[in-house]
C-alpha positions as CSV (number, residue, x, y, z in Angstrom):
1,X,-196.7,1.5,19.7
2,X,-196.0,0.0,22.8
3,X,-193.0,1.7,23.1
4,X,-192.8,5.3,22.1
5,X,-189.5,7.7,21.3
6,X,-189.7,11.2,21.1
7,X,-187.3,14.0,20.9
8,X,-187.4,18.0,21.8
9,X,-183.5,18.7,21.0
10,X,-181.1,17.3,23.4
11,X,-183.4,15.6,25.4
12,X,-184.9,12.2,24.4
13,X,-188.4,10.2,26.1
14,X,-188.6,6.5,25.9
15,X,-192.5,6.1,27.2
16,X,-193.8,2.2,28.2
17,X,-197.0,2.8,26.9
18,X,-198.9,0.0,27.3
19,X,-200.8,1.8,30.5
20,X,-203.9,-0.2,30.6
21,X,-201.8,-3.4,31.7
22,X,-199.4,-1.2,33.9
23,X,-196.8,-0.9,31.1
24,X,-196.1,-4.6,32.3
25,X,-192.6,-6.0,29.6
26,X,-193.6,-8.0,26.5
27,X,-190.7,-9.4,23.7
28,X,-192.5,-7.0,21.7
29,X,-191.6,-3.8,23.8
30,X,-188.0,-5.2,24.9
31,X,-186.9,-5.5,21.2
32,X,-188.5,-2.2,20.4
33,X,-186.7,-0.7,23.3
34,X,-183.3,-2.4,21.9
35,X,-183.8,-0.8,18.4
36,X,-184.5,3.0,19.8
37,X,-181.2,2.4,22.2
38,X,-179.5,1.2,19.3
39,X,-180.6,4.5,17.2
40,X,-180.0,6.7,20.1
41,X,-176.2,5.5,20.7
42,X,-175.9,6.7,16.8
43,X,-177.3,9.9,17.5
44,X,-174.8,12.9,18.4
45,X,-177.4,15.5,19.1
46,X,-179.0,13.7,21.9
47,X,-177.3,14.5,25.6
48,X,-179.8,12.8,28.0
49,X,-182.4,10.3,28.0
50,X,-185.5,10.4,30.0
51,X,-187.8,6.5,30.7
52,X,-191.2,6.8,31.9
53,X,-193.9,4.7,31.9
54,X,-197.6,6.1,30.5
55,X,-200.7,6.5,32.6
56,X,-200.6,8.0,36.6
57,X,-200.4,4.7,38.0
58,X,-197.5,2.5,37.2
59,X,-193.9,3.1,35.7
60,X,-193.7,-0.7,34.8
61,X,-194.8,-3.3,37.1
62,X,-192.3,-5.7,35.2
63,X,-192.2,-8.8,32.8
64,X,-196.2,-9.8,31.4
65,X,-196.4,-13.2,33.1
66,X,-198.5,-14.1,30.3
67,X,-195.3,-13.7,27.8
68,X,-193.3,-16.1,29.7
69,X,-195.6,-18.4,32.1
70,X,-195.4,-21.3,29.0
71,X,-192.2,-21.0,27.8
72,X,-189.8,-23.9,29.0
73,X,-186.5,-23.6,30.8
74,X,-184.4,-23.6,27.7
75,X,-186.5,-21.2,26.1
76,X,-187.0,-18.8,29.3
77,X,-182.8,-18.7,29.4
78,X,-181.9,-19.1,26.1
79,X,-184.5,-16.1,24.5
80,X,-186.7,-14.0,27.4
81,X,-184.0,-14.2,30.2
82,X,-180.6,-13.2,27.9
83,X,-182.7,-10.6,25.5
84,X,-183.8,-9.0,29.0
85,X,-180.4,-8.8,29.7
86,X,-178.9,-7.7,27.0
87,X,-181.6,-5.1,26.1
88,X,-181.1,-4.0,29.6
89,X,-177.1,-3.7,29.3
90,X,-177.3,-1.7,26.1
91,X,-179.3,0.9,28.4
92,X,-176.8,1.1,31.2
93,X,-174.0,1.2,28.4
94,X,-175.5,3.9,26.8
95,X,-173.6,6.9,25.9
96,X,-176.0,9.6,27.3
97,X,-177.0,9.9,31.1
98,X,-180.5,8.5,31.4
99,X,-182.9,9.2,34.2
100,X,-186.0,6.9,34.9
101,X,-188.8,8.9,35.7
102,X,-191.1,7.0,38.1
103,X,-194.2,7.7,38.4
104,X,-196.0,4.5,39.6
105,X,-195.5,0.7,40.4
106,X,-192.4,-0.3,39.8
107,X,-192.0,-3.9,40.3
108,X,-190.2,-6.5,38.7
109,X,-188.3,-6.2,35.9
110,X,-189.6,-2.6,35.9
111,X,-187.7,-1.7,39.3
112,X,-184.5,-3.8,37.1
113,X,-185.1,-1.5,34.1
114,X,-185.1,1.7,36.4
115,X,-181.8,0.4,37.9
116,X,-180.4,0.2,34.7
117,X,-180.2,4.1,34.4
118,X,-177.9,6.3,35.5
119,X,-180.5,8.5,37.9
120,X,-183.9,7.3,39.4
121,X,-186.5,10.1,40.0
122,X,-189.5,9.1,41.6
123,X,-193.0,10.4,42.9
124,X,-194.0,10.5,46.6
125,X,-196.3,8.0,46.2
126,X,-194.6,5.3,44.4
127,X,-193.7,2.1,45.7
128,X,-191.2,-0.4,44.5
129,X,-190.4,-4.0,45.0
130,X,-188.6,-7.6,43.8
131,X,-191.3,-9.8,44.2
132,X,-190.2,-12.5,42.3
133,X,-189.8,-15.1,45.1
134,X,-193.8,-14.5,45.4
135,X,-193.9,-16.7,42.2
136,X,-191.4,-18.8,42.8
137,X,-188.9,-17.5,40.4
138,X,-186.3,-15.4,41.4
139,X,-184.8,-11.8,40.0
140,X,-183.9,-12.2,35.9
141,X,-182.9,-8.9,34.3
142,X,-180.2,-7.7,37.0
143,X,-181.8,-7.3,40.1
144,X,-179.3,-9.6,42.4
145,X,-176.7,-7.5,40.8
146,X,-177.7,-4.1,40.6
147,X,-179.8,-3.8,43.8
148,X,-176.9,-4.7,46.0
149,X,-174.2,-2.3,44.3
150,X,-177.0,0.5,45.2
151,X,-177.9,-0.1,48.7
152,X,-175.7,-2.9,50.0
153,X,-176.3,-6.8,50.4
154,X,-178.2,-6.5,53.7
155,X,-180.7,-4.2,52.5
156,X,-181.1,-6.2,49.1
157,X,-181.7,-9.5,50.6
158,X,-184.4,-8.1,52.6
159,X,-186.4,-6.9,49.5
160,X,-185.3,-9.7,47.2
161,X,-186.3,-12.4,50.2
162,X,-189.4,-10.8,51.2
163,X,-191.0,-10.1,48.7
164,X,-191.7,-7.0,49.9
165,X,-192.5,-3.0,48.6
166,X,-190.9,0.0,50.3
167,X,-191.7,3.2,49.7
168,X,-190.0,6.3,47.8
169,X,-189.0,7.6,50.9
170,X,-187.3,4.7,52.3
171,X,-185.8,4.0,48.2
172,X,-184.1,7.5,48.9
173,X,-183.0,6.3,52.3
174,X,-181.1,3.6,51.3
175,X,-180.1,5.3,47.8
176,X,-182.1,3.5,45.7
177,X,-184.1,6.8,44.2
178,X,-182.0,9.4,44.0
179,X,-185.1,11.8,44.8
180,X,-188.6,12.1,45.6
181,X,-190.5,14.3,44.2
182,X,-194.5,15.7,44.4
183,X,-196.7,13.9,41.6
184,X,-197.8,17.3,40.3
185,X,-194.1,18.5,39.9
186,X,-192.5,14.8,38.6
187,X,-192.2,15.8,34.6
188,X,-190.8,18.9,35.3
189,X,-188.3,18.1,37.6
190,X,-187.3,15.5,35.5
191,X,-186.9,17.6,32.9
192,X,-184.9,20.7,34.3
193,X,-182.7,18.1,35.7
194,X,-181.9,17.4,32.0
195,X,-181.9,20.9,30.9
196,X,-178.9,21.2,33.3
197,X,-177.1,18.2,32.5
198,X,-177.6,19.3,28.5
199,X,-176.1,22.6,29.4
200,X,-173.0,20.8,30.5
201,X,-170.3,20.0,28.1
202,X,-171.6,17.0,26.5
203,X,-168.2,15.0,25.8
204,X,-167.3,15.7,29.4
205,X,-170.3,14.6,30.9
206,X,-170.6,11.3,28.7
207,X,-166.7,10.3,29.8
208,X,-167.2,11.1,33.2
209,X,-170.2,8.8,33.0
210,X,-167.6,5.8,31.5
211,X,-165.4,6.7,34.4
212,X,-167.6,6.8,37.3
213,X,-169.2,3.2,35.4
214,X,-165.9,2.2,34.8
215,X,-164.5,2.6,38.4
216,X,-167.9,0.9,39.6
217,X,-167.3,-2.3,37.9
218,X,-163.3,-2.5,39.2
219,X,-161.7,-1.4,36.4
220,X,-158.5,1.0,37.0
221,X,-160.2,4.0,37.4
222,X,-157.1,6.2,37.6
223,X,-155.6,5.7,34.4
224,X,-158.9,6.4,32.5
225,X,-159.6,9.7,34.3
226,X,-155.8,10.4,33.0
227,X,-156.7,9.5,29.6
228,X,-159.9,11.4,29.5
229,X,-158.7,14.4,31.0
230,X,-156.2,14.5,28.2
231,X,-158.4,13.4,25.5
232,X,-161.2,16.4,26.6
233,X,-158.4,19.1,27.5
234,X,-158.1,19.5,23.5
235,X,-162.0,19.1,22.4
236,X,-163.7,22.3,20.4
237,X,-165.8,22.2,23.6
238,X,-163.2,23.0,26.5
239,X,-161.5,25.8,23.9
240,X,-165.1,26.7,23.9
241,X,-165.3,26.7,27.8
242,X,-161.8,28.5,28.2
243,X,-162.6,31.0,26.0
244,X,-166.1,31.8,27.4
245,X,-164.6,31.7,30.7
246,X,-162.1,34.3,29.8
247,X,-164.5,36.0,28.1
248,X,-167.3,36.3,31.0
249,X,-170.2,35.1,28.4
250,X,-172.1,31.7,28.3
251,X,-170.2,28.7,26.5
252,X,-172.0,27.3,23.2
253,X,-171.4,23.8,23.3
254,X,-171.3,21.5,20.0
255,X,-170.1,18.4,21.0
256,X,-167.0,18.4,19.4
């Protein structure tokens, strides 16, 4: 399958795996990706999700020009461009924190679906990049909207105009990776990262997500901290956390 989902408890994998054409997007893989999103926002026992792409040399190097080059205008808005975006908004609106794990290339619409997640990992040697202007085309699933709110206009025009890669040192730089991390030590860091969110309460993590999200976009910030404060004060998880406080032992979290 070209994409894959796979679970060990809390902690779920979505894997590109299409590494012999750089995990580049297909309709195929897009609506696959929308139906395991779709399950996953369903599923209470997951608390993060991990994205990778398969193979050592590219996380995605974005949308298979050979699934879009011959579609018209109407067809390239009306089916590839919107199911981009909408497939690409369920991720971002996803209940869980997600962290793109990148371990390659990551181009395109691949650097657009890493910006859709809440966290971006990546190894020391990758190298990202909008280079749609290259083609002629310009950025479809969310870059000239996403990019900016990560590393301000200036920086944004200068990768969206030129064209041009930058490197995971100077993504961290300007806050578009979160981290960077050795090749040989990616996967794990990636994954004790979500060990410690899972050990988190899960409710509290998930609405602080909405709030920090939610605050983001403009919305009143204030008076939904309020109202998830209140709501989480009287969860089985914070008695839970109280008592274990009290206590002096580890909490045991159920999401409830």
């Amino acid at each position: 399958m070209p994409i894959e989902l796979d679970k060990a408890g809390p902690i779920a994998t979505l894997t590109l795996n299409r590494p012999e054409k750089l995990n580049a997007l297909t309709v195929e893989m897009l609506l696959q990706m929308e139906q395991h999103l779709l399950a996953l926002s369903r599923d209470a026992d997951i608390r993060v999700l991990l994205i990778k792409g398969a193979g050592d040399r590219s996380f995605c190097v974005g949308a298979d020009i050979h699934a879009w080059a011959d579609l018209d205008a109407v067809a390239m808005w009306r089916n590839w461009i919107t199911e981009g975006h909408r497939i690409f908004d369920l991720l971002a609106r996803l209940r869980v924190p997600t962290i793109a794990v990148l371990n390659g290339y990551t181009f395109g619409g691949g650097l657009e679906l890493a910006l859709a997640a809440d966290i971006r990992l990546a190894a020391n040697h990758v190298q990202l990049a909008l280079p749609e202007v290259q083609l002629g085309i310009v950025p479809g699933w969310g870059g000239t909207n996403r990019l900016p709110a990560l590393v301000g206009a200036a920086r944004a025009k200068q990768m969206v105009f030129t064209g041009m890669r930058i490197s995971a040192e100077q993504a961290a730089s300007w806050g578009l990776v979160n981290e960077v991390v050795d090749t040989d030590t990616l996967e794990q860091h990636a994954q004790n990262m979500a060990s410690a969110i899972c050990n988190n309460g899960p409710l509290a993590v998930q609405m602080t997500k909405q709030l920090i999200d939610g605050n983001a976009a403009g919305s009143s910030g204030f008076q939904l901290e309020a109202l998830a404060s209140g709501f989480a004060r009287f969860t089985e998880d914070a008695i839970e956390g109280v008592a274990s406080f009290k206590e002096k032992r580890p909490p045991v979290f159920k999401g409830q």
